[in-house]
C-alpha positions as a Markdown table, in Angstrom:
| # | Residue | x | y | z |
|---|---|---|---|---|
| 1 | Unk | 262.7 | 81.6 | 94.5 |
| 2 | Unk | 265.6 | 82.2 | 97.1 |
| 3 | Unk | 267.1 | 85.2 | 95.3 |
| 4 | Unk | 270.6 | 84.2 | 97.4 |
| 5 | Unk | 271.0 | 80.7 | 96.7 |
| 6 | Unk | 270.0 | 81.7 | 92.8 |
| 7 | Unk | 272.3 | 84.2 | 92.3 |
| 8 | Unk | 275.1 | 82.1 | 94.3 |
| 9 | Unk | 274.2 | 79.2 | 92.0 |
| 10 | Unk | 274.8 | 81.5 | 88.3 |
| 11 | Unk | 277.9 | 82.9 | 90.1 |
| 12 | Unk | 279.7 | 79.5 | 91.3 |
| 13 | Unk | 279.0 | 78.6 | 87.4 |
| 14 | Unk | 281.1 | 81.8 | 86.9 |
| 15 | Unk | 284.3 | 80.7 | 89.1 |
| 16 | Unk | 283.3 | 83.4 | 92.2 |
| 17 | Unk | 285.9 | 83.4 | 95.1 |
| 18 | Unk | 285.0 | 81.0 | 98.0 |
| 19 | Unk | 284.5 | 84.3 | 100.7 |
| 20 | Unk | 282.6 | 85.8 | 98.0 |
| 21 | Unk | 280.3 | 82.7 | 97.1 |
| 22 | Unk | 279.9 | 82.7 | 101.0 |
| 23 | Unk | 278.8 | 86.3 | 101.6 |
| 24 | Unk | 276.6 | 85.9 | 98.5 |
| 25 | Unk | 275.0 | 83.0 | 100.5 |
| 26 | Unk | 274.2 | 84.7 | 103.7 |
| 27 | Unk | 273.0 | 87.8 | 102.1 |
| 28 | Unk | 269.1 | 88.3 | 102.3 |
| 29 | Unk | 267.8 | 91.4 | 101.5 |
| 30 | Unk | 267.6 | 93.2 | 97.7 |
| 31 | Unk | 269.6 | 96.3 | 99.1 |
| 32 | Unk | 272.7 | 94.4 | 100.6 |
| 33 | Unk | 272.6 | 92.4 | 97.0 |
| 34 | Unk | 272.8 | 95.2 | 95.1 |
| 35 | Unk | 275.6 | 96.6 | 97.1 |
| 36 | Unk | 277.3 | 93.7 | 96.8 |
| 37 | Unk | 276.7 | 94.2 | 93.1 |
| 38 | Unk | 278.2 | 97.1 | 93.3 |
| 39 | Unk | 281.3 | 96.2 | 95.7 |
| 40 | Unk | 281.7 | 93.2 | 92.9 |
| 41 | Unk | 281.2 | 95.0 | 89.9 |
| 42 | Unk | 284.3 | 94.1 | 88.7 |
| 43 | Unk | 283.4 | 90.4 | 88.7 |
| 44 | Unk | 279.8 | 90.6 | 87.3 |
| 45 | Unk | 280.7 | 93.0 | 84.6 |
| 46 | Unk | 283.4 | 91.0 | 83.4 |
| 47 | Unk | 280.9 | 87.7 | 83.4 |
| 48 | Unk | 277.7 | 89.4 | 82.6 |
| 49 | Unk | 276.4 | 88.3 | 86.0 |
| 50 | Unk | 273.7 | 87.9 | 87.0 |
| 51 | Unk | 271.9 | 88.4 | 83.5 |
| 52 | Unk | 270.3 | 91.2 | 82.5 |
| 53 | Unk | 266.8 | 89.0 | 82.3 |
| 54 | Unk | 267.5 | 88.0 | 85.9 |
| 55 | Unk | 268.3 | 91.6 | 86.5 |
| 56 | Unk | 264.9 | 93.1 | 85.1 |
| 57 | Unk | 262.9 | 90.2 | 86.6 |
| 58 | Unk | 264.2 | 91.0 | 90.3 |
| 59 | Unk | 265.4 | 94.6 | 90.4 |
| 60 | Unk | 264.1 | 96.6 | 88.1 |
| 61 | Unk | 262.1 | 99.2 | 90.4 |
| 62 | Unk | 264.2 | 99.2 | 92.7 |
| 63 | Unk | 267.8 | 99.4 | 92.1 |
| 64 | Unk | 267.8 | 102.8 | 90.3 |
| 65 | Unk | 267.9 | 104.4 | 93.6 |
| 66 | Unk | 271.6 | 102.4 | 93.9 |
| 67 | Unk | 272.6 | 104.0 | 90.5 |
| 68 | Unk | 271.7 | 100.7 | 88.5 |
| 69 | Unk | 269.6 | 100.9 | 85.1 |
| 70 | Unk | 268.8 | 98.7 | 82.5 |
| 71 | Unk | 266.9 | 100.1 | 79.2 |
| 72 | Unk | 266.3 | 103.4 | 80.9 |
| 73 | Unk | 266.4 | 106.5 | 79.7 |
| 74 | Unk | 268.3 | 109.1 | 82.5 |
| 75 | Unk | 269.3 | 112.1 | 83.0 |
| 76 | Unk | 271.3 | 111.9 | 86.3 |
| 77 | Unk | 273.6 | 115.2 | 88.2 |
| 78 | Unk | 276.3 | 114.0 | 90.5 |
| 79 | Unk | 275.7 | 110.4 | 90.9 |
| 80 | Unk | 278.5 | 108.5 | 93.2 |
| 81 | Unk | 278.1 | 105.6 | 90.7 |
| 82 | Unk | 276.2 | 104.8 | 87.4 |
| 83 | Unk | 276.1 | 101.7 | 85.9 |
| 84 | Unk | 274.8 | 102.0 | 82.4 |
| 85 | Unk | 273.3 | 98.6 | 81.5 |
| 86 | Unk | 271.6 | 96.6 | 78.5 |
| 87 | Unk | 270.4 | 99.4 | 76.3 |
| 88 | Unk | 270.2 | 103.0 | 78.5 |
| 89 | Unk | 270.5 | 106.0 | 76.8 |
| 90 | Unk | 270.8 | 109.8 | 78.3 |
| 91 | Unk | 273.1 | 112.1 | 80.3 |
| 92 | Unk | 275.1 | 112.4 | 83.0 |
| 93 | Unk | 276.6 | 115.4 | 84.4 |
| 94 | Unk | 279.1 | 116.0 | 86.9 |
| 95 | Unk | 279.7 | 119.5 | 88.0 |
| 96 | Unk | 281.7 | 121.2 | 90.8 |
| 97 | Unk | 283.9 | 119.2 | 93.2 |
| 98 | Unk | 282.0 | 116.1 | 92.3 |
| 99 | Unk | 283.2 | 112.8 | 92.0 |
| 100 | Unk | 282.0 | 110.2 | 89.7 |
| 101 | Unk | 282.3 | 106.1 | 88.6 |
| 102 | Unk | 280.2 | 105.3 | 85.3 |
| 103 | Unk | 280.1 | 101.9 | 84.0 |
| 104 | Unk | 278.6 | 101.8 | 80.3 |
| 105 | Unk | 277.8 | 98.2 | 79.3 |
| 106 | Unk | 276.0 | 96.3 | 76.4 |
| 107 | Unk | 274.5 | 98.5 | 74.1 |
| 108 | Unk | 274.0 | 101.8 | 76.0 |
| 109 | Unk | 274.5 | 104.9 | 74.9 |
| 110 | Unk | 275.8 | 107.5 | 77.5 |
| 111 | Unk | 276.7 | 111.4 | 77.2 |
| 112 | Unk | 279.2 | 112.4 | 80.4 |
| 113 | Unk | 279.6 | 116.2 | 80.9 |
| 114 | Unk | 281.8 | 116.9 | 83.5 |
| 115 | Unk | 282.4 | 120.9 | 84.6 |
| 116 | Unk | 284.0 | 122.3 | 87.3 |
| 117 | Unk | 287.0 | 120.4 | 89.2 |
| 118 | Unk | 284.8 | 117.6 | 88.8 |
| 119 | Unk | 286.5 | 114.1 | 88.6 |
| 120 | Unk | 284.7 | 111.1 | 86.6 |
| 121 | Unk | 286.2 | 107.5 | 85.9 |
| 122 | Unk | 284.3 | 105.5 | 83.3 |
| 123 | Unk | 284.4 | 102.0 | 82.1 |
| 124 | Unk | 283.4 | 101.1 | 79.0 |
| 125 | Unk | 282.6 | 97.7 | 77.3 |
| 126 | Unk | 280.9 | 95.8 | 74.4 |
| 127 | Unk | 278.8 | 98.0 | 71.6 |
| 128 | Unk | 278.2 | 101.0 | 74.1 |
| 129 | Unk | 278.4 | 104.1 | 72.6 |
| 130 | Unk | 280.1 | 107.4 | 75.1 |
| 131 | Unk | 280.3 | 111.1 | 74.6 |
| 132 | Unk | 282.5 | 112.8 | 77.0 |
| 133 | Unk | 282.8 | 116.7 | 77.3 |
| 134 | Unk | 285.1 | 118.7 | 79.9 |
| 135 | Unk | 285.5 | 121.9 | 80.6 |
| 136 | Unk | 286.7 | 124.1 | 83.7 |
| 137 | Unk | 289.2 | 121.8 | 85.7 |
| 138 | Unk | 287.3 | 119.0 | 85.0 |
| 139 | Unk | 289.0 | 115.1 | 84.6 |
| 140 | Unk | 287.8 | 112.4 | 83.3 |
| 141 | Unk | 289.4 | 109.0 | 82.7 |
| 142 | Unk | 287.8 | 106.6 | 80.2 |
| 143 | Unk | 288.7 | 102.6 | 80.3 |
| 144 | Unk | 287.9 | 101.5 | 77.0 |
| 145 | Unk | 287.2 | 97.7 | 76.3 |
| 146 | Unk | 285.8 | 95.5 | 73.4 |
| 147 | Unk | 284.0 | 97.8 | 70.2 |
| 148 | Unk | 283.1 | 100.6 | 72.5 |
| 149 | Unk | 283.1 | 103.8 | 71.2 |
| 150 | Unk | 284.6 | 107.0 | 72.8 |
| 151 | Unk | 284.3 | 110.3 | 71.7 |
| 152 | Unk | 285.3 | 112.9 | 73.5 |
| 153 | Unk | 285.7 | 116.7 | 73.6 |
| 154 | Unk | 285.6 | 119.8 | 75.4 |
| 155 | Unk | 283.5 | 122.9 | 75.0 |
| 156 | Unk | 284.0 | 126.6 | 76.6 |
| 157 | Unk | 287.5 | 126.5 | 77.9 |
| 158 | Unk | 289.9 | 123.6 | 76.5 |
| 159 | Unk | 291.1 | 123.3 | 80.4 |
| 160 | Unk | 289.5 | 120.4 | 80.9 |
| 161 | Unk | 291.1 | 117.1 | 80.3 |
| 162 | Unk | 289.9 | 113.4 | 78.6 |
| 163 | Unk | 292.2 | 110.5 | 78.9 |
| 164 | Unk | 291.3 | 107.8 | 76.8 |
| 165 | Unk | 292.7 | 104.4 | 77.9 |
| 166 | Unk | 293.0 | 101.9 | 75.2 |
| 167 | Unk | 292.8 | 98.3 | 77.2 |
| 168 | Unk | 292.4 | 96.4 | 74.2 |
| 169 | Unk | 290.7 | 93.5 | 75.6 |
| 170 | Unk | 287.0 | 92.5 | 75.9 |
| 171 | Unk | 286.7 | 93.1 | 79.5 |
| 172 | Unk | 288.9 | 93.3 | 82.7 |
């Protein structure tokens, strides 16, 4: 299977931009796909593309290293980017000057601990499940869509800071 013209295929079914659809087309290789998953997250969060059966059929392996896991369990320090997906569960912690976007979709279950002046934005969506503790100078801004839950709080110091943004719609 042409893992291009497949996923071009399920995202033209999805409405996908013409440049986008193009791009998608030209694009060979598993590492520039996952970037482009990652560039588009946006768009395949919001339609569940490409599924998460096509994702552990084709990917699993190998897009961990991108920050990408399905039914894992992790435990991750500084990550650029997480993307939390089908039914992951663990930690991640941010700590010093570092800067962090999670994305916690499906049914995962996620624990963020961010310390320092560290500075974390998070999307969350569907049934997930997200603990969020601050401390020092730390920020951390939460998108909250669909029956997610958020709980948040700090520990040490109350310095740090959780904002909680009620989008009250399923997805973007």
């Amino acid at each position: 299977m042409n893992l291009s013209k497949e996923l071009a295929k399920q995202a033209k079914a999805h409405d996908i931009c013409g440049d986008w659809l193009e791009k998608l087309m030209r694009t060979t290789d598993k590492k520039a796909l996952l970037e482009m998953y990652l560039e588009g997250i946006d768009f395949c969060l919001a339609c569940d593309y490409p599924t998460n059966d096509f994702i552990r059929a084709n990917f699993k392996g190998f897009m961990e290293e991108f920050g990408v896991f399905l039914d894992d369990f992790i435990d991750l320090k500084n990550p650029k980017k997480c993307v939390a997906l089908g039914k992951t569960q663990g930690t991640v912690e941010i700590n010093s000057f570092g800067v962090s976007e999670i994305f916690v979709k499906h049914n995962s279950e996620l624990t963020v601990i961010a310390k320092d002046n560290a500075f974390v934005m998070i999307d969350v969506f569907d049934n997930s499940v997200l603990d969020v503790l601050a401390n020092g100078f730390a920020k951390v801004c939460v998108n909250r869509y669909g029956d997610a839950k958020v709980h948040s709080g700090d520990y040490g110091d109350n310095v740090g800071v959780v904002k909680i943004i009620e989008k009250h719609r399923k997805t973007y």
